[in-house]
C-alpha positions in Angstrom: 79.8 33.5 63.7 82.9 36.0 64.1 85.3 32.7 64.3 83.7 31.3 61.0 84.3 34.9 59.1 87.9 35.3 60.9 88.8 31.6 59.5 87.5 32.8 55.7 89.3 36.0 55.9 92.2 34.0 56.8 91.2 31.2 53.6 91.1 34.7 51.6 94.4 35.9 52.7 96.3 32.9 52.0 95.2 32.5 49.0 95.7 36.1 47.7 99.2 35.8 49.4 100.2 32.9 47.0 99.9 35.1 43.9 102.6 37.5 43.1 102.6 41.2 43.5 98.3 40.6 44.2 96.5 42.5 46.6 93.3 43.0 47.4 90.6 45.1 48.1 87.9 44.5 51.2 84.7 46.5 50.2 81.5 46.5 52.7 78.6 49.4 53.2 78.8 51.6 56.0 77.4 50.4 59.1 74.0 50.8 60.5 73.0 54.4 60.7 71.5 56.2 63.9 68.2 58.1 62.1 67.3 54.5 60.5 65.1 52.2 62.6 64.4 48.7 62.2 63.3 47.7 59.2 62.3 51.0 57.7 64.4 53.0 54.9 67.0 55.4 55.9 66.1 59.0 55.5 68.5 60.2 53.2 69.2 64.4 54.0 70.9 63.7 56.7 74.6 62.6 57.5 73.9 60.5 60.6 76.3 59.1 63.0 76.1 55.5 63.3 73.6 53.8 65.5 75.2 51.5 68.6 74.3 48.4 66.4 76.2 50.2 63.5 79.5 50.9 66.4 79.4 47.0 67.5 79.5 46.0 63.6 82.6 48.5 62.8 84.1 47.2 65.7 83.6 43.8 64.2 85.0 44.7 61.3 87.9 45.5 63.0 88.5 42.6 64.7 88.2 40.5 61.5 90.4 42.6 59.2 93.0 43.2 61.7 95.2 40.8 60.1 94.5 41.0 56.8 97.3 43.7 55.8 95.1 45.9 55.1 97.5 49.1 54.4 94.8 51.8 53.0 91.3 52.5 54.5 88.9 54.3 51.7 85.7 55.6 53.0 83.2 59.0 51.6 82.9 62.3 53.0 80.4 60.7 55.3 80.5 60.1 58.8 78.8 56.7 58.7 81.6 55.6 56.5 84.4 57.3 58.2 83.3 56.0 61.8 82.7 52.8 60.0 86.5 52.4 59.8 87.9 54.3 62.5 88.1 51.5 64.9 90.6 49.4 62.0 92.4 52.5 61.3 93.0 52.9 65.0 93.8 49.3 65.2 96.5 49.6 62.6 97.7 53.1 63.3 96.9 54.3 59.7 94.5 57.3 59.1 90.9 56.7 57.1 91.6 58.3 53.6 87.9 60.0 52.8 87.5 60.1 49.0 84.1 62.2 48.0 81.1 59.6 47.0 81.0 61.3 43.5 84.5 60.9 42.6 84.8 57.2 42.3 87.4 57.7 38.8 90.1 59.0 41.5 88.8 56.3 44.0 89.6 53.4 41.8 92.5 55.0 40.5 94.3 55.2 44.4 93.6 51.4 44.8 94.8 50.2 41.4 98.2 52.2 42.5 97.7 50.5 46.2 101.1 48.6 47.1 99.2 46.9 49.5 95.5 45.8 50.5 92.7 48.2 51.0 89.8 48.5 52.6 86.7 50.5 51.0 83.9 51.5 53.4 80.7 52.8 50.7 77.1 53.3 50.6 74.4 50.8 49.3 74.6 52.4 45.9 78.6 52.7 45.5 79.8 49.1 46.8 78.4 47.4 43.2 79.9 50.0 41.8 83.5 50.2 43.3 83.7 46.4 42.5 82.9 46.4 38.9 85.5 49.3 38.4 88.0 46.7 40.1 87.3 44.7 36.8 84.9 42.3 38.2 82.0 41.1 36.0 79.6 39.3 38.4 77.0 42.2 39.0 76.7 43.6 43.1 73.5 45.3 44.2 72.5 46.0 47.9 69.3 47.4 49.9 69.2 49.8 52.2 68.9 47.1 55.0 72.2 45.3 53.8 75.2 46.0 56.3 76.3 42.5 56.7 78.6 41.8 53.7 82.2 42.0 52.8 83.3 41.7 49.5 87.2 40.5 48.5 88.4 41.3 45.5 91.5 39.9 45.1 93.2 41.4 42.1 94.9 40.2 39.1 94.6 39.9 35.3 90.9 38.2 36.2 90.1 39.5 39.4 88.3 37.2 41.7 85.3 38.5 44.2 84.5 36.6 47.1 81.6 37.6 49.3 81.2 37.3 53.3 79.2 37.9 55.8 80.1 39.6 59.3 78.3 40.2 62.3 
């Protein structure tokens, strides 16, 4: 399953690198949360660490975005976002950039100024949200028991969204 997404992040990649001056954005939800058990909805107060299921997934993340040239990582003022992409940001020596949830005008604005690709780590209710601000028409929406896919937006004058699944 990690080869298959490795091999269509790679597809992804060579295709976006064919374009001039295109970049593009990765965009997944945070990864599992510690206070949210199986099947049941997370409870919401609280600003949880990420469960061991949730620090196996980042850490799959990692792995399949280490080569994408990923030059930006965005995440909230959430720990389940920021240790969501710590392991990549270690992996590429580049620090996690955390943009407040409720400020997603100066989020969009940072990664239509990006010189490279980004990646955006958000909640269940932001993702949809980041990606139609990217110019993208097809409508996102997530549960609260979605952690599995990862969005591409490759930009341009009719930006193109691809979506994945990773493990």
């Amino acid at each position: 399953m990690k080869r298959a997404l490795i091999l269509a992040v790679a597809a992804v990649l060579a295709l976006a690198a064919t374009a001039t001056a295109q970049t593009s954005v990765f965009v997944v939800r945070h990864a599992e949360r510690a206070d949210a058990a199986a099947g049941t909805a997370p409870m919401m107060a609280t600003d949880p660490d990420l469960s061991e299921a949730g620090k196996a997934r980042a850490q799959s993340l990692a792995a399949a975005l280490k080569d994408a040239g990923i030059t930006a990582i965005y995440t909230t003022e959430y720990k389940r976002t920021q240790q969501t992409g710590e392991p990549l940001a270690k992996a590429l020596g580049i620090e996690v950039t955390p943009v407040p949830a409720r400020e997603m005008a100066a989020l969009l604005q940072k990664l239509k100024s990006a010189a490279g690709n980004a990646l955006v780590i958000g909640h269940s209710n932001t993702v949809g949200e980041v990606i139609a601000g990217l110019g993208v028409s097809e409508a996102v929406k997530l549960t609260d028991n979605d952690y599995d896919n990862l969005f591409v937006v490759v930009r341009g004058d009719k930006p193109t969204l691809l979506r994945l699944h990773f493990r």
